[in-house]
C-alpha positions as CSV (number, residue, x, y, z in Angstrom):
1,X,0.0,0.0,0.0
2,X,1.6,3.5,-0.7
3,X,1.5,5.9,1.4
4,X,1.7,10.0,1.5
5,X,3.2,11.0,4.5
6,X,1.6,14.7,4.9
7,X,4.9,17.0,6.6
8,X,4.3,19.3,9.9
9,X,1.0,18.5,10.8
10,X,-0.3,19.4,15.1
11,X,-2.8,17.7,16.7
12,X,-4.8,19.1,19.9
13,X,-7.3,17.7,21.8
14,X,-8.4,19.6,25.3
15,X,-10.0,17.8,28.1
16,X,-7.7,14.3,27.8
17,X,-8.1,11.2,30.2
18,X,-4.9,9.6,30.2
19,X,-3.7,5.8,30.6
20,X,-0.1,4.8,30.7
21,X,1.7,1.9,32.2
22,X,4.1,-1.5,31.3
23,X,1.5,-4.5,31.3
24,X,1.5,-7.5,29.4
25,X,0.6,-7.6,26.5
26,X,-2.3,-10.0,27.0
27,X,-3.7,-7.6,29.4
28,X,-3.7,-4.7,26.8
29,X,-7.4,-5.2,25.9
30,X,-8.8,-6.1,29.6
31,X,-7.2,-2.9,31.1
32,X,-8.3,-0.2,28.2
33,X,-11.9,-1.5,28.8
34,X,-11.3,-0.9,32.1
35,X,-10.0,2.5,31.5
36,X,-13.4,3.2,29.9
37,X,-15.6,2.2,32.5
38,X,-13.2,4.6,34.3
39,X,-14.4,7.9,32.2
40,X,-17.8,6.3,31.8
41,X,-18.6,6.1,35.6
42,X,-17.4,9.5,36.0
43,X,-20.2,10.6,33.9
44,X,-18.1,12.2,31.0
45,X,-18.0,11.2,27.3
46,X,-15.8,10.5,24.7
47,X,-15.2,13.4,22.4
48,X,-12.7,12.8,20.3
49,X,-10.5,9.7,18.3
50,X,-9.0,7.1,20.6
51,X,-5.3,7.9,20.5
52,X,-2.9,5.1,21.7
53,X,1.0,5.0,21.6
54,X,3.6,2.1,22.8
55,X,6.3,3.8,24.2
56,X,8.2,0.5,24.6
57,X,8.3,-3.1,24.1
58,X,10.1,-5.7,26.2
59,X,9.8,-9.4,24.8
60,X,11.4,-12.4,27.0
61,X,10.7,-15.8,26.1
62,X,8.5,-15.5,28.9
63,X,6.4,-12.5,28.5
64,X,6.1,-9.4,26.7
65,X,5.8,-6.4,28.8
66,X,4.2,-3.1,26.9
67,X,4.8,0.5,28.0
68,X,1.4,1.6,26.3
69,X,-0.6,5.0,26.3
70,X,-3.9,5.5,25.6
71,X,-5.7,9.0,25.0
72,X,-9.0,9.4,25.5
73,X,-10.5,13.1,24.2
74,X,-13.3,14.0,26.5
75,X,-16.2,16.1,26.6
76,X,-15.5,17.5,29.8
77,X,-12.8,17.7,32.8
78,X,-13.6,15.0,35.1
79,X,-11.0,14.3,38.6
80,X,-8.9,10.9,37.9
81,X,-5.9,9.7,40.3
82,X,-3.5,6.9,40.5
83,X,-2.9,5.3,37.5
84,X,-5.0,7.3,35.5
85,X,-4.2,10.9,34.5
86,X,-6.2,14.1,33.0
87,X,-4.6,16.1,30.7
88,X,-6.1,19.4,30.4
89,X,-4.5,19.5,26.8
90,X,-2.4,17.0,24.9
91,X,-0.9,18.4,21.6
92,X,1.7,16.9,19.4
93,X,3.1,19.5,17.0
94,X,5.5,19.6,14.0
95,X,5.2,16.0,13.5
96,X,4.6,14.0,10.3
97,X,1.5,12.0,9.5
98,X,0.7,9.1,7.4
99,X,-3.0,7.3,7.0
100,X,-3.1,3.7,7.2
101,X,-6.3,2.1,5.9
102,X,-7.8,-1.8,7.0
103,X,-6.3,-4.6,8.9
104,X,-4.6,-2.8,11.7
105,X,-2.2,-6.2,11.5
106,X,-0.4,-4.6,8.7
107,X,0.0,-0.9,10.1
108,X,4.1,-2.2,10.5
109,X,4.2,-1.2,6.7
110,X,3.3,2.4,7.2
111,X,5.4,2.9,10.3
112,X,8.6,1.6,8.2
113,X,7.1,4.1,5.6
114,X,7.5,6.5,8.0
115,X,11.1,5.7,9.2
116,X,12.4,5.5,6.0
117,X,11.1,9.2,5.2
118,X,12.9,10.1,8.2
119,X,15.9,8.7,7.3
120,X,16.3,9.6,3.9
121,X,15.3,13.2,4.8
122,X,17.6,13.6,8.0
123,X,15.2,14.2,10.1
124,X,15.2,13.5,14.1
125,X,11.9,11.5,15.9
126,X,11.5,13.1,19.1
127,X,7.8,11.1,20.0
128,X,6.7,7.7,19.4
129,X,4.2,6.9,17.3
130,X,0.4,7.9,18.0
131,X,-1.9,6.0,16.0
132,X,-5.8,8.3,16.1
133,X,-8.4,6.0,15.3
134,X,-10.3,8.1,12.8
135,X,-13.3,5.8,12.7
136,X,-13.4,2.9,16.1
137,X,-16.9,3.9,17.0
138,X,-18.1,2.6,13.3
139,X,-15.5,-0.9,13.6
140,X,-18.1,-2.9,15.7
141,X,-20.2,-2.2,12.7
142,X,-17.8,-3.2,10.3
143,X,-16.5,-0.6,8.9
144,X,-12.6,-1.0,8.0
145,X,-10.4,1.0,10.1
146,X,-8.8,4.0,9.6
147,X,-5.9,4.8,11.3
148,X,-4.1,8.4,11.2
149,X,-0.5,7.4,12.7
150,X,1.7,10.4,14.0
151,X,5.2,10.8,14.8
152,X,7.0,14.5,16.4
153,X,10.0,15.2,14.6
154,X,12.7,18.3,15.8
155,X,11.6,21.3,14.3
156,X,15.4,22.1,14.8
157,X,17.5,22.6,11.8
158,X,21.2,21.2,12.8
């Protein structure tokens, strides 16, 4: 699939729940749903694409550890402690972005996309990558995912 990575885009979303921590990886699905029920008890709602980032993988031939990120766009402020956070605003600026489109098993191609404009253009990644699901409330319905993946580079010229 080609893809067209668009140059210095920003992204900014007020009102932000945020979850981060190192899990296993099989316990990626049973924690973000548990994140939810989080926001959803607190009597606020979704307003915005579910962001997500892995900051870092660890793999042993035991387990696989994930230091994941999820960002949650909200319609309002709402108080959250421990291992959840609130952002009053999350923003990722001068960054490049790419659109991947379907099985979210193959979004490896546009990340290497991605590297390799980096590379060949000299540029220096400063984030990881944010994938902002531009479609996950229509998914369950079947529609094929759409996935904006963004990456901070140093607006720095050295």
């Amino acid at each position: 699939m080609p893809y067209q990575v668009e140059k210095y885009e920003s992204l900014s979303f007020d009102n932000v729940a945020s979850y981060r921590e190192r899990i296993l990886q099989n316990q990626v699905n049973k924690e973000f749903n548990l994140f939810m029920r989080t926001i959803q008890s607190a009597g606020a709602k979704k307003n915005g694409p579910l962001i997500t980032t892995t900051h870092q993988i660890e793999t042993t031939p035991e387990k696989t550890l994930v230091d994941v990120e999820f960002l949650v766009p909200l319609d309002r402020s709402i108080p959250l402690d421990g291992k959840y956070k609130f952002k009053p605003t999350f923003k990722i600026a001068h960054s490049l972005k790419v659109t991947h489109y379907g099985d979210p098993r193959l979004i490896e191609h546009a990340y290497n996309h991605v590297v390799q404009y980096i590379e060949e253009n000299n540029l220096n990644q400063i984030t990881s990558f944010y994938n902002i699901s531009r479609n996950d409330e229509n998914i369950a319905q079947g529609e094929e995912p759409i996935t904006d993946i963004m990456v901070g580079i140093n607006p720095s010229i050295l």
